[in-house]
C-alpha positions in Angstrom: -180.8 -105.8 124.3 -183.1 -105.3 121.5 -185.9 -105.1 124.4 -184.1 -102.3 125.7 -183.8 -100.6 122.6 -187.8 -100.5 122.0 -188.6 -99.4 125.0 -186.4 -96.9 125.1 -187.3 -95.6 121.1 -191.0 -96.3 123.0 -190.1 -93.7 125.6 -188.6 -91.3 122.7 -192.1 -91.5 120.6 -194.1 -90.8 123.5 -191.9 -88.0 124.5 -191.8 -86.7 121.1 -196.0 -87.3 120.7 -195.9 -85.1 124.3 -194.2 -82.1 122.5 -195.8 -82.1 119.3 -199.3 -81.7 121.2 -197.9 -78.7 123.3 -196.5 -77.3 120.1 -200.0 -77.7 118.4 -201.9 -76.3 120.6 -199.5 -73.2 121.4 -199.6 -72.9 117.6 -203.5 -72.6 118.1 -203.6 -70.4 120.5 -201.3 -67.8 118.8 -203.2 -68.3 115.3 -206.5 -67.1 117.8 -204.2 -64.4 118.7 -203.5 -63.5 115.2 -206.8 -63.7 113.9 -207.8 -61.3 116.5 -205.5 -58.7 116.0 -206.3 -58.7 112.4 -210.0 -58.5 112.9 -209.6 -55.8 115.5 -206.8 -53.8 112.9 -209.7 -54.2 110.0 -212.2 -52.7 112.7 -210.1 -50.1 113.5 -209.6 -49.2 109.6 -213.0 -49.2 109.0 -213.8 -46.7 112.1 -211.0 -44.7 110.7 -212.6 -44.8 107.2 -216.1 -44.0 108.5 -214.3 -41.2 110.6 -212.6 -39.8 107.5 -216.3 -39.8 105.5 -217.8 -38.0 108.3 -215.1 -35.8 108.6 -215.7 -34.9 104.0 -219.4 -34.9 104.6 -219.3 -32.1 107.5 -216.7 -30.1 105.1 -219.3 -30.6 102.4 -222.2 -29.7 104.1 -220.6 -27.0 105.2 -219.4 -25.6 101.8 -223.0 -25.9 100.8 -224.1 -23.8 103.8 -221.6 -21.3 102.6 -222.7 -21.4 99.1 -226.4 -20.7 100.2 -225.6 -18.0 102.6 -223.9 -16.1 99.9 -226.6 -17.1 97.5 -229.0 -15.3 99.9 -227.1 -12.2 100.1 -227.1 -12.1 96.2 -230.9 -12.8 96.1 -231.4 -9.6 99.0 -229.2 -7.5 96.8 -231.5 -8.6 94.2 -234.4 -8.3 95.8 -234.2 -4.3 96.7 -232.8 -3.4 93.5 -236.7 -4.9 92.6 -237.8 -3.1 95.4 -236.6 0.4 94.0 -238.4 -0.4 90.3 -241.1 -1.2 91.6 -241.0 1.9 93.8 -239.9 4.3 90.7 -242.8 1.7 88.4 -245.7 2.4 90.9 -244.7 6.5 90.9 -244.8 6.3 87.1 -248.2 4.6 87.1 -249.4 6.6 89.7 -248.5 9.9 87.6 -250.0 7.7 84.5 -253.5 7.3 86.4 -253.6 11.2 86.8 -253.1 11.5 82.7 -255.7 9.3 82.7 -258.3 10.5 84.8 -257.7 13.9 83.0 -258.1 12.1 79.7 -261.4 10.3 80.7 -262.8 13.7 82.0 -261.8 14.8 78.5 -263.8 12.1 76.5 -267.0 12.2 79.0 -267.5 15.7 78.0 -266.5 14.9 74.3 -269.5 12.4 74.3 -271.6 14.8 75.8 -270.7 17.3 73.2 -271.6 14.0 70.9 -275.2 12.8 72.2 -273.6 9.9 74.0 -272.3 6.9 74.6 -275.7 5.2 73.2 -275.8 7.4 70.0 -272.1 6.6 69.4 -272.9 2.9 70.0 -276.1 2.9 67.3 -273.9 4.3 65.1 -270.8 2.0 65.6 -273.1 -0.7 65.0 -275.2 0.4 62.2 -271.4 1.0 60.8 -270.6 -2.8 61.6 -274.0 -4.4 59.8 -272.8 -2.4 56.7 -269.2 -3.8 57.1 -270.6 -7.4 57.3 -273.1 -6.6 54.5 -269.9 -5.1 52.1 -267.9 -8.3 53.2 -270.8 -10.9 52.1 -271.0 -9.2 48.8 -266.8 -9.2 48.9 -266.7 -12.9 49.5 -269.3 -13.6 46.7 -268.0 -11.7 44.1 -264.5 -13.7 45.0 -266.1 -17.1 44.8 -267.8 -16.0 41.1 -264.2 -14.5 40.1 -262.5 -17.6 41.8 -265.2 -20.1 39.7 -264.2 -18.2 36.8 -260.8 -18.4 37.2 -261.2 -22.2 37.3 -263.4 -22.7 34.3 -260.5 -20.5 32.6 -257.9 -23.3 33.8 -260.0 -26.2 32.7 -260.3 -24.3 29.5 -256.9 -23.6 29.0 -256.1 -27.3 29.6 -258.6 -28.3 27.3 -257.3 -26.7 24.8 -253.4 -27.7 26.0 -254.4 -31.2 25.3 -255.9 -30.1 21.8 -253.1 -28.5 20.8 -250.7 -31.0 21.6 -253.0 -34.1 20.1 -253.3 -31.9 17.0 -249.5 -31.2 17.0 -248.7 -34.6 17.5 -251.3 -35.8 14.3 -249.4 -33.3 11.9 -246.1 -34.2 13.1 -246.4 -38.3 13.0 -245.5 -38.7 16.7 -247.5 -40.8 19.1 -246.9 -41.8 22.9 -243.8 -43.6 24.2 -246.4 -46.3 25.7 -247.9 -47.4 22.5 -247.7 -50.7 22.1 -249.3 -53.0 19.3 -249.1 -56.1 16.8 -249.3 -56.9 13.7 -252.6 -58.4 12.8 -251.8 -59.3 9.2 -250.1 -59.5 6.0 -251.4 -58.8 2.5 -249.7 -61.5 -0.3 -250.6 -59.3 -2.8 -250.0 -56.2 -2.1 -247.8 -56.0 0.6 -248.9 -53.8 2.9 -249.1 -54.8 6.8 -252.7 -54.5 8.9 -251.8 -53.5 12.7 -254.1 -54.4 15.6 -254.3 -50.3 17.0 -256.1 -47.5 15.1 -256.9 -44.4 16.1 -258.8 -44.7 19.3 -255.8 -45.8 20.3 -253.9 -42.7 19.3 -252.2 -44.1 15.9 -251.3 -41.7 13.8 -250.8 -41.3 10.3 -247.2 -40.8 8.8 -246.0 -42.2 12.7 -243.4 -45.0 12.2 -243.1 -48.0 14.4 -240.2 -50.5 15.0 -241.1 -54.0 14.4 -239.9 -56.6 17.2 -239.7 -60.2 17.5 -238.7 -61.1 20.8 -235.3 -58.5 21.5 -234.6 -58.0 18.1 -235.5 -55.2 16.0 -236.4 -57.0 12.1 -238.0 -53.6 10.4 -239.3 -50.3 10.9 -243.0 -49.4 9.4 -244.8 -46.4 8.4 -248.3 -45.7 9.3 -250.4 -45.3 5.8 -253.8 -45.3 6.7 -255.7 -45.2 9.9 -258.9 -46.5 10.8 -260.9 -46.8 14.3 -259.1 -50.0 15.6 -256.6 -51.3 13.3 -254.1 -49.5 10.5 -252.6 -50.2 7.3 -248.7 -49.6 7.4 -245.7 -50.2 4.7 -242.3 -51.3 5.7 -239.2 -48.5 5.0 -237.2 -49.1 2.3 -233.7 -50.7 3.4 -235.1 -51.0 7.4 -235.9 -55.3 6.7 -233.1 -57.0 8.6 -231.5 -59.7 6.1 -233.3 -63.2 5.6 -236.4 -62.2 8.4 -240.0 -61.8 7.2 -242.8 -59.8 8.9 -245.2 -62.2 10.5 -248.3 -61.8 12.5 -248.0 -61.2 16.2 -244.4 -59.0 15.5 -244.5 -56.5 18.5 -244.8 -52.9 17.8 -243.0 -50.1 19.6 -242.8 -46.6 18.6 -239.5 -45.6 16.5 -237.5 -42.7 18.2 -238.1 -41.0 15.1 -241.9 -40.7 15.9 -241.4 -40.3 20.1 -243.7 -38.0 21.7 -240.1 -36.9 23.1 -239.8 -35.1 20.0 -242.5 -32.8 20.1 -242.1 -29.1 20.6 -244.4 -26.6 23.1 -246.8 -25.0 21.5 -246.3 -21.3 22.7 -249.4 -19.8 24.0 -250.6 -16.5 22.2 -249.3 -13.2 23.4 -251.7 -11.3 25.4 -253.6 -9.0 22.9 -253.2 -10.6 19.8 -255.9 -10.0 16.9 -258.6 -12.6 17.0 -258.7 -14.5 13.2 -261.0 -13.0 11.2 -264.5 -14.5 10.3 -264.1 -17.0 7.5 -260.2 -16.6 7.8 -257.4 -18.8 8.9 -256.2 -17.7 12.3 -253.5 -15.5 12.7 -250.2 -17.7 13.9 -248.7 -17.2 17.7 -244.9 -16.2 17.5 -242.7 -18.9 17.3 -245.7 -21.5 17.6 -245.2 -24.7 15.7 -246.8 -24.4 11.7 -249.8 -26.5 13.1 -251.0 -25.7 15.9 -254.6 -23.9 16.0 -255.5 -20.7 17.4 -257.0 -21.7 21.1 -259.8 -19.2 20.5 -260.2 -20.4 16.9 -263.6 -22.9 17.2 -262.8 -26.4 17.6 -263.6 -29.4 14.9 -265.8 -32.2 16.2 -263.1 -35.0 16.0 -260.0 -34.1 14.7 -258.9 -37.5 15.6 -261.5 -39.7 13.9 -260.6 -37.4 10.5 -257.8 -40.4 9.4 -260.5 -42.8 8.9 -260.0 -45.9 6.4 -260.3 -44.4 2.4 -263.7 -45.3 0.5 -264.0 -48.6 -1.2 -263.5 -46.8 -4.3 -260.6 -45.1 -3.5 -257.5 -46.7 -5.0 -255.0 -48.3 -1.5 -251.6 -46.6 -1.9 -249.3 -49.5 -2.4 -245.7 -50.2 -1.2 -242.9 -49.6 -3.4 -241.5 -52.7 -4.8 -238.9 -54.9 -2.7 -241.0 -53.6 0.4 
């Protein structure tokens, strides 16, 4: 019986095998099927599309046609209105070129009346060497003025700087940049030697802060001045408590003696007496007590004037406690 039964479930998978392949293979067929309608539906999309393109470009190219044909009918529009200026222009100019001929008729008998064109010309160019001759001697005499005018600005600066080196002597003030040391001490007198004198600007009465590192310890007074070193006393109450002034202290200028504090020296008023012979000068308004006259004569050195005292002289000495 079981022998039957195999057979039998034999016959079934066979059977079953037999259908499956008929069912594969009409699957197959209509998956073909499908695949070819969908390629022939994407073709026929894409002739639509490229129909619908064509269709925009004609309507395009079309618009553009129209656009141009109108533009041409502006540009004709254009174009005779040109026509008729030029036509009303060229009778102007014509009637112009009548005035003219008149006018030339006019001048040929003029330089008939005149000798002629070459006796004109001789003359327009004698008239033109002259010109050239005038402007040569123009152009010099505006160099010499121009040279003068220079030597006046270098003079003027000259005596700028005077002024102010003079004014800055009298009024104990030196330049923001000085800078210095002290070179020594005296035991005995107590004055203080400084490494800068006046070739480097030093003045007398100028007073200097004395530095060790940040710190300010004293503030000096120039005494005496010589060439390249200057004798200095310290300020009464200006010695910070328990510190001593030692050589190589650093020296800066006190903002009592800046340059920062020096006035302008007004410049004379145009037309002001010149100082009589033998006389002081007269003063510019509102000029500073010490400033010189610019057109007064100039002394040889006023600088090198603060030189050491004689031997003999007696050294002013520093108050005591200083």
């Amino acid at each position: 019986m079981w022998k039957g039964l195999a057979i039998f479930s034999g016959i079934l998978l066979l059977g079953a095998a037999g259908v499956n392949y008929m069912t594969v293979a009409q699957m197959s067929t209509e998956l073909k099927l499908r695949n070819e309608a969908e390629k022939n539906a994407s073709d026929s999309e894409a002739h639509l599309k490229k129909g619908s393109d064509y269709r925009q470009d004609n309507k395009k190219a079309l618009e553009a046609a129209t656009a141009r044909a109108q533009q041409m009918n502006r540009d004709l529009v254009d174009a005779k209105a040109k026509t008729e200026t030029v036509t009303k222009k060229l009778t102007s100019d014509t009637a112009t070129l009548d005035d003219v001929k008149k006018n030339k008729d006019t001048l040929d008998k003029t330089l008939a009346d005149l000798g002629g064109l070459k006796v004109i010309v001789a003359e327009l160019e004698a008239l033109g060497a002259k010109k050239t001759d005038n402007t040569a001697t123009i152009s010099n005499k505006e160099a010499v003025v121009s040279l003068a005018h220079q030597k006046e600005d270098q003079t003027n600066s000259v005596i700028a700087a005077f002024k102010k080196k003079e004014l800055m002597q009298s009024s104990g003030l030196m330049n923001d940049s000085f800078s210095g040391a002290i070179s020594g001490i005296d035991p005995q007198w107590g004055f203080i030697m400084i490494n800068k004198g006046n070739a480097s600007s030093v003045v007398k009465g100028a007073k200097l802060d004395v530095k060790r590192g940040s710190e300010k310890i004293a503030t000096i007074v120039v005494t005496n001045v010589q060439p390249n070193s200057s004798i200095c006393d310290i300020i009464n109450g200006t010695l910070a408590t328990g510190k001593t002034l030692q050589p190589g202290d650093r020296l800066v200028i006190n903002e009592a003696s800046s340059e920062k504090n020096l006035a302008a020296p007004t410049a004379p008023a145009p037309g002001a007496p010149a100082p009589e012979a033998g006389g002081a000068p007269a003063p510019a308004p509102a000029a500073p007590a010490n400033t010189p006259d610019p057109f007064a004569p100039a002394p040889s050195a006023p600088a090198e004037t603060e030189t050491a005292p004689d031997a003999a002289a007696p050294m002013e000495t520093p108050a005591p406690g200083n």
